[in-house]
C-alpha positions as CSV (number, residue, x, y, z in Angstrom):
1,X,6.9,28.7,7.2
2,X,6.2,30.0,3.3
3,X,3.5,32.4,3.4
4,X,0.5,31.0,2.5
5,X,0.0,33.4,-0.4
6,X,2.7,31.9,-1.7
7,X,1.7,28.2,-2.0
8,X,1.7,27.5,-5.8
9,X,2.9,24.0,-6.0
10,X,1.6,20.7,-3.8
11,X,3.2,17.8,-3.9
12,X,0.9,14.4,-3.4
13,X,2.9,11.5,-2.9
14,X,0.7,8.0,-2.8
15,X,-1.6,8.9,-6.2
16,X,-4.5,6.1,-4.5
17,X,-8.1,6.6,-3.7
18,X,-7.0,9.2,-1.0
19,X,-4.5,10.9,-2.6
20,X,-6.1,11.0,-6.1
21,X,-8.9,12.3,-4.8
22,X,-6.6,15.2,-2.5
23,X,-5.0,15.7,-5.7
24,X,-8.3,16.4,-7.9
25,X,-9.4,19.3,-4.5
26,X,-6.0,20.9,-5.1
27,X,-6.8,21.1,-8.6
28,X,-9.9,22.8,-7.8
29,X,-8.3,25.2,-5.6
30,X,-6.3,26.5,-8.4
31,X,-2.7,25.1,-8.1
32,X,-0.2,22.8,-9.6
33,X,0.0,19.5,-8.7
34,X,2.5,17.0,-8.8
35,X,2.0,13.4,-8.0
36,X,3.7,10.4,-7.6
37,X,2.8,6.6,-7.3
38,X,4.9,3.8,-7.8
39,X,2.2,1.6,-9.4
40,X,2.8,0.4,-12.5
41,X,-1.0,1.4,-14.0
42,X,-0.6,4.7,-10.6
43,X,-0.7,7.2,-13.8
44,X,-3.9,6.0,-15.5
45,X,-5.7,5.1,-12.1
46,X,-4.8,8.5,-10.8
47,X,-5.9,10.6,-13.4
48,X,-9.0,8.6,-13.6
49,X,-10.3,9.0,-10.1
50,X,-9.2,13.2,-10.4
51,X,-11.6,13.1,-13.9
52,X,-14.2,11.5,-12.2
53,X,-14.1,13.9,-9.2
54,X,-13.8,16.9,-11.6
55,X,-18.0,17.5,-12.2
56,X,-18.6,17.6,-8.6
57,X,-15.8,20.2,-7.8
58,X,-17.3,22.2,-10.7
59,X,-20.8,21.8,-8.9
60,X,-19.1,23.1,-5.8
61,X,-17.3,25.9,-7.6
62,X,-13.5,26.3,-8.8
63,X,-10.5,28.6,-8.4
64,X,-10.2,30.8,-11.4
65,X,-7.3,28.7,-12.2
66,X,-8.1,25.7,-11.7
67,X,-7.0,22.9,-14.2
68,X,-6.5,19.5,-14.9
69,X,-3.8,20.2,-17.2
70,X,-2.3,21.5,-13.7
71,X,-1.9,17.6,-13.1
72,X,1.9,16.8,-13.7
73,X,2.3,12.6,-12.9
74,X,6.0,11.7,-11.7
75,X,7.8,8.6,-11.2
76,X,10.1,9.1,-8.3
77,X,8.8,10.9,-5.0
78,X,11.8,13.3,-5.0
79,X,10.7,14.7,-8.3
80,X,7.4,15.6,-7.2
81,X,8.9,17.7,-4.5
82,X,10.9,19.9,-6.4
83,X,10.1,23.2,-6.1
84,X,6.9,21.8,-3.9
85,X,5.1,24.6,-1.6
86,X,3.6,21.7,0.3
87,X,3.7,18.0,0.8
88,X,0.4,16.0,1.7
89,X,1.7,12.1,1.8
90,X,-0.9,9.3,1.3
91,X,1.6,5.9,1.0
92,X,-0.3,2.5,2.2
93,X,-0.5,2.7,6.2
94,X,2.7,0.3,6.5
95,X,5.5,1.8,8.3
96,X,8.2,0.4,6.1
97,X,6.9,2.1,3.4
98,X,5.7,5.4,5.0
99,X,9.2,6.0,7.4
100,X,11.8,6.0,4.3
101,X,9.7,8.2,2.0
102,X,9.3,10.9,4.6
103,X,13.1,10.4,5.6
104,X,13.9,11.5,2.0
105,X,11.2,14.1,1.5
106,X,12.6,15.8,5.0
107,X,16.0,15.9,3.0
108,X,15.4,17.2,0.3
109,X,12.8,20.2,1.4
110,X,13.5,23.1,2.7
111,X,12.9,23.8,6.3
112,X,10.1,26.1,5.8
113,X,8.0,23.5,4.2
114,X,5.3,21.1,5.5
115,X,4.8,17.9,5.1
116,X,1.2,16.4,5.9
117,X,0.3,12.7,6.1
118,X,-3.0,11.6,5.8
119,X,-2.3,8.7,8.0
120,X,-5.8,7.4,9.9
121,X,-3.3,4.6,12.1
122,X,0.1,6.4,13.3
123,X,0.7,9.1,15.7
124,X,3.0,11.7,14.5
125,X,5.6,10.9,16.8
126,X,5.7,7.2,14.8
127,X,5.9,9.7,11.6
128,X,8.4,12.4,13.0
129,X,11.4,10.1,14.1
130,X,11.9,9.3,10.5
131,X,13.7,13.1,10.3
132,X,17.0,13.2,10.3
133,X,16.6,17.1,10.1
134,X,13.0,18.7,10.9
135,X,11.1,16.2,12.8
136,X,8.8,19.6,13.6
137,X,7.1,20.0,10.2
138,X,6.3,16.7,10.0
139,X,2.4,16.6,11.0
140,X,-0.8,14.2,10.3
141,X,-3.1,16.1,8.5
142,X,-6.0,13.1,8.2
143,X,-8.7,13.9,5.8
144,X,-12.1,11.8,5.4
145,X,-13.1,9.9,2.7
146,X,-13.4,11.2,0.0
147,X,-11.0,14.3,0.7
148,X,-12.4,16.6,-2.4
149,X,-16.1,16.2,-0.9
150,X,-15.4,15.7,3.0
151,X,-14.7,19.0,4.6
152,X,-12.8,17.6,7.6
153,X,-9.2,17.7,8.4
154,X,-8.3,16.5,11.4
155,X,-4.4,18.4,12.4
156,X,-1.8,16.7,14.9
157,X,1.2,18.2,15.7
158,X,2.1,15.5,17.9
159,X,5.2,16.3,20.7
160,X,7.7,17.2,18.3
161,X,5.5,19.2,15.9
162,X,6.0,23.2,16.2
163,X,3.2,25.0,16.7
164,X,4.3,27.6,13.9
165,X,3.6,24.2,12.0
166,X,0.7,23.3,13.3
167,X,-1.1,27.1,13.0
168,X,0.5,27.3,9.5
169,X,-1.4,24.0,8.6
170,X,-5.0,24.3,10.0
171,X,-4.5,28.2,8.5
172,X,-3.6,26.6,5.0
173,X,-6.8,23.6,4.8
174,X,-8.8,26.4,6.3
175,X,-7.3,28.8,3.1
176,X,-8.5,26.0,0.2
177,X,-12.0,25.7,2.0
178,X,-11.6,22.9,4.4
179,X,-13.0,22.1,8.0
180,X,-9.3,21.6,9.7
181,X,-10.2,20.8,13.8
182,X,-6.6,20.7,16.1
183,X,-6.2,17.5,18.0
184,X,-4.5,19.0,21.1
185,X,-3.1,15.4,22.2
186,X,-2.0,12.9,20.0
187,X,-4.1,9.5,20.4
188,X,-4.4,6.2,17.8
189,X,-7.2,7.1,15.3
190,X,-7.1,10.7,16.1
191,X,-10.9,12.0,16.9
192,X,-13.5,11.0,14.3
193,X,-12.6,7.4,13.5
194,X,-12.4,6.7,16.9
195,X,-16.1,8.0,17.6
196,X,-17.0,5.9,14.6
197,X,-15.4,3.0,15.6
198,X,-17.2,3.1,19.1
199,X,-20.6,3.3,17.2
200,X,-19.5,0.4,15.2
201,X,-18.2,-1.7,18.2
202,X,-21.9,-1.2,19.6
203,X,-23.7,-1.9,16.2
204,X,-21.4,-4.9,15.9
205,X,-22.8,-6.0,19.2
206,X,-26.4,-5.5,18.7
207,X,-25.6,-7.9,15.5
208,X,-23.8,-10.8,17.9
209,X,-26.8,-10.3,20.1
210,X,-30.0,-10.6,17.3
211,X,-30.7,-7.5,18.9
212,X,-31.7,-6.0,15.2
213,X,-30.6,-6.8,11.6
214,X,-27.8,-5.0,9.9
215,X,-30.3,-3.0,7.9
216,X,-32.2,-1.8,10.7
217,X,-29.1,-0.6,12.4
218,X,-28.2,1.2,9.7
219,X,-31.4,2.8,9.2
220,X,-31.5,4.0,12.8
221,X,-28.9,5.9,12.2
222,X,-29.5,6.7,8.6
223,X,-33.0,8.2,9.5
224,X,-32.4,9.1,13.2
225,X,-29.5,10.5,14.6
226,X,-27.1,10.8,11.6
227,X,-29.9,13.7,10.3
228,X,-28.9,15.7,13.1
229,X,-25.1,14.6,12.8
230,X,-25.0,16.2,9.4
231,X,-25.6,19.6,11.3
232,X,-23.7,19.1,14.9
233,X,-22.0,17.2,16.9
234,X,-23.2,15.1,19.8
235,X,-22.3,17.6,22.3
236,X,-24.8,20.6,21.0
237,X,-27.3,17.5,19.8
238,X,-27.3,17.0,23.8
239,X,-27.6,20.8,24.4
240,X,-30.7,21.3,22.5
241,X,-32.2,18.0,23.4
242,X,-32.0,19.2,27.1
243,X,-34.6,22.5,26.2
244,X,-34.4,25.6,28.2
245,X,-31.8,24.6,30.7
246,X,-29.4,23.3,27.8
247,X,-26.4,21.0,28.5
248,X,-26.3,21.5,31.8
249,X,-30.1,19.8,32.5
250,X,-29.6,17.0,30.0
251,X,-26.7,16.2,32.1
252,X,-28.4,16.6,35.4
253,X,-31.7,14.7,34.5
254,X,-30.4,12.1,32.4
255,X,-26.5,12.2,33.4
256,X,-27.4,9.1,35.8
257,X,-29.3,7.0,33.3
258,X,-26.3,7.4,30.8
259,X,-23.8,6.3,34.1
260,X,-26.0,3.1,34.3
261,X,-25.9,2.5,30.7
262,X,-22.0,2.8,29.9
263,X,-21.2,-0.8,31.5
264,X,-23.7,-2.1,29.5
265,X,-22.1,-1.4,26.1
266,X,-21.0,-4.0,24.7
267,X,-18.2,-5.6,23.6
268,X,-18.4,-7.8,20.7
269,X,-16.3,-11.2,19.6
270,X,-15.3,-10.2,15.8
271,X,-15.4,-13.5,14.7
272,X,-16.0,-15.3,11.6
273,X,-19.3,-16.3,12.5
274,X,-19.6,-12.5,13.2
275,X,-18.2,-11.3,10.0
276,X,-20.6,-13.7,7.6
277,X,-23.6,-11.8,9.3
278,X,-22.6,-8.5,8.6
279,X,-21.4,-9.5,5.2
280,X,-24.8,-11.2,4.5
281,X,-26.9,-8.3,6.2
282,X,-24.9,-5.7,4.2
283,X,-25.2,-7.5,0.9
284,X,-29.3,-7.5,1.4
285,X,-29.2,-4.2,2.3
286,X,-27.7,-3.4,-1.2
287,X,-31.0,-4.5,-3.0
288,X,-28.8,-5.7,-6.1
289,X,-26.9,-2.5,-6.2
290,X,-23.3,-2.3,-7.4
291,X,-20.8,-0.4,-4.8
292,X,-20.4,1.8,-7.6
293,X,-24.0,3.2,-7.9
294,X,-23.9,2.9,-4.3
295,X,-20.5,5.9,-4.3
296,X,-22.5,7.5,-7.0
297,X,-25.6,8.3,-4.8
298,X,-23.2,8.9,-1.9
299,X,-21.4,11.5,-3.8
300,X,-24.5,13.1,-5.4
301,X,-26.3,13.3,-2.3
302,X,-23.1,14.3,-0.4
303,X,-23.4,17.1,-2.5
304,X,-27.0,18.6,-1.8
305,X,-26.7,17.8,1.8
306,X,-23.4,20.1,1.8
307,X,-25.1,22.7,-0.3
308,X,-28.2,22.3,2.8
309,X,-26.1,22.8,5.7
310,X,-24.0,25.5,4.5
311,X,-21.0,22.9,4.0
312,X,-19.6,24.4,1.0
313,X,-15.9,25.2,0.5
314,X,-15.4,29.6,1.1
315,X,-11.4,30.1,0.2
316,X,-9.8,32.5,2.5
C-alpha cells in the first residue's frame, strides 16, 4: 500500500449528501480533492453542501492546508482517479450502478491503492467480485451521517480483503481524525445500523402497541439513555450500572430478567396503518420546524457535545 505520508490526492466518486459532505472532511484535512457526479446540477449541489459544511470544520479546526479551492469537480469517474492516492465511492446503494464503477476504478488504479465504499447495504464480497484484478483493496469503509461531523468509520475487509488493506485503512481514517472500528466478520448493515435498527424495530412496536406516542419514545431516549450513549457504548453502560462488582454482577443479578425479556421484544407489522402514525407523531414532534432548522440544531449541537466528550478530530 502507498505510505500514508504520501496521500495527497482523494478521489470521491458519488458527490451526494454522503460524499459531499466526505469530500468537504478531506478538505479539512488538507488535501486535494477530486469529485465526480453524474448529475446534471452534481457540481452546484456538491459544492454547496462542502460550503455549508466549511464553518463547522473551521469550528473543529483545519489542516494548515486546507482549502476549498482544493475542490476540483470532474465529469467522468476515471478522471477523478488520476493520479488519486485514495478512492472513497459513495454511488446510490443499487448494484447496477455501484459494480461497473468499481470494475473500472479497479482498472485503472494501481495495485497499491484503496478503494473504500461507504456502502451501509452490501457486504464487501457483493463489492469485491466486481475486480477483474484486485478484488483485495476493495473494502467498505461506511461512515455515519454526516461524515465531516460523525467520527465513526466502520472498516470491512470482507473474505477477499487483505489485511495489509484493511490495517492501511483503519490506520489512514484514524490519520485524518476519525473513529475507524474493524468489523472482524462481514454481516448486512455492518455494526451500528444494525443496533439502530433493533432499537427502532422495538420503538416501532411500542407505536403498533399504543404503548407510548412517537414523541415520548423519542424523548426516552433523547433524555435517558442516548445521554450516556454519547459517552459509551452499552456494554461499559452495563459495567458501571452493575457498581462494584461491574459487568460480571449486572450479568449475574439481572442476566435472568433480561433472558425473560428477550422473547418479549417485539416484532412489529410495518404497515401503512403503521407508517401514518409515525409520520403523524413525527410531524407533531416537529413543533412547526422545518428539517432544515431541525439539521441546523443537529449540527450545532453535534458540535458542543463533541467538543464535551473529547470527540474532536487529533490528526496522527
Amino acid at each position: 500500500m502507498i505510505s500514508i505520508e504520501e496521500v495527497r490526492r482523494i478521489a470521491i466518486i458519488g458527490g451526494g449528501t454522503i460524499g459531499a459532505s466526505w469530500a468537504a472532511w478531506f478538505l479539512a484535512r488538507g488535501y486535494e480533492v477530486a469529485l465526480y457526479d453524474p448529475a446534471e446540477d452534481g457540481e452546484s449541489r456538491s459544492r454547496g453542501i462542502v460550503e455549508a459544511a466549511w464553518p463547522a470544520l473551521e469550528q473543529l479546526g483545519l489542516a494548515e492546508s486546507a482549502s476549498l479551492d482544493r475542490l476540483t469537480f470532474e465529469t467522468e469517474p476515471l478522471a477523478a482517479v488520476e493520479a488519486a492516492d485514495f478512492v472513497q465511492e459513495n454511488a446510490p446503494e443499487r448494484l447496477e450502478t455501484k459494480l461497473p464503477l468499481l470494475e473500472a476504478l479497479d482498472l485503472a488504479l494501481p495495485a497499491d491503492r484503496v478503494i473504500a465504499s461507504s456502502t451501509s447495504s452490501f457486504r464487501p464480497s457483493v463489492l469485491q467480485a466486481a475486480a477483474k484484478r484486485h478484488p483485495e483493496r476493495i473494502l467498505v469503509g461506511h461512515p455515519f451521517n454526516p461524515p465531516h461531523l460523525v467520527p465513526l468509520v466502520e472498516v470491512v475487509g470482507g473474505p477477499a480483503g487483505s489485511e495489509a488493506a484493511v490495517d492501511w485503512l483503519i490506520a489512514f481514517y484514524s490519520h485524518i481524525g476519525k473513529t475507524a472500528i474493524k468489523v472482524e466478520k462481514e454481516i448486512t448493515g455492518h455494526i451500528a445500523n444494525r443496533l439502530q435498527v433493533a432499537l427502532l424495530r422495538e420503538a416501532l412496536y411500542l407505536v403498533q402497541e399504543g404503548v407510548a406516542s412517537v414523541g415520548d419514545i423519542d424523548r426516552a431516549i433523547a433524555d435517558g439513555p442516548g445521554l450516556r450513549w454519547a459517552m459509551m457504548g452499552p456494554f461499559m453502560t452495563f459495567n458501571l450500572g452493575g457498581g462494584p462488582g461491574g459487568i460480571r454482577h449486572y450479568l449475574d443479578q439481572f442476566g435472568p430478567v433480561m433472558r425473560d425479556w428477550f422473547p418479549q421484544l417485539g416484532t412489529p407489522d410495518l404497515d401503512k396503518a403503521l407508517e401514518a402514525r409515525v409520520v403523524e407523531g413525527v410531524e407533531e414532534a416537529m413543533a412547526g420546524k422545518s428539517l432544515e432548522e431541525l439539521a441546523t440544531w443537529r449540527d450545532e449541537t453535534f458540535l458542543r457535545l463533541l467538543e464535551a466528550v473529547d470527540r474532536t478530530p487529533k490528526l496522527g
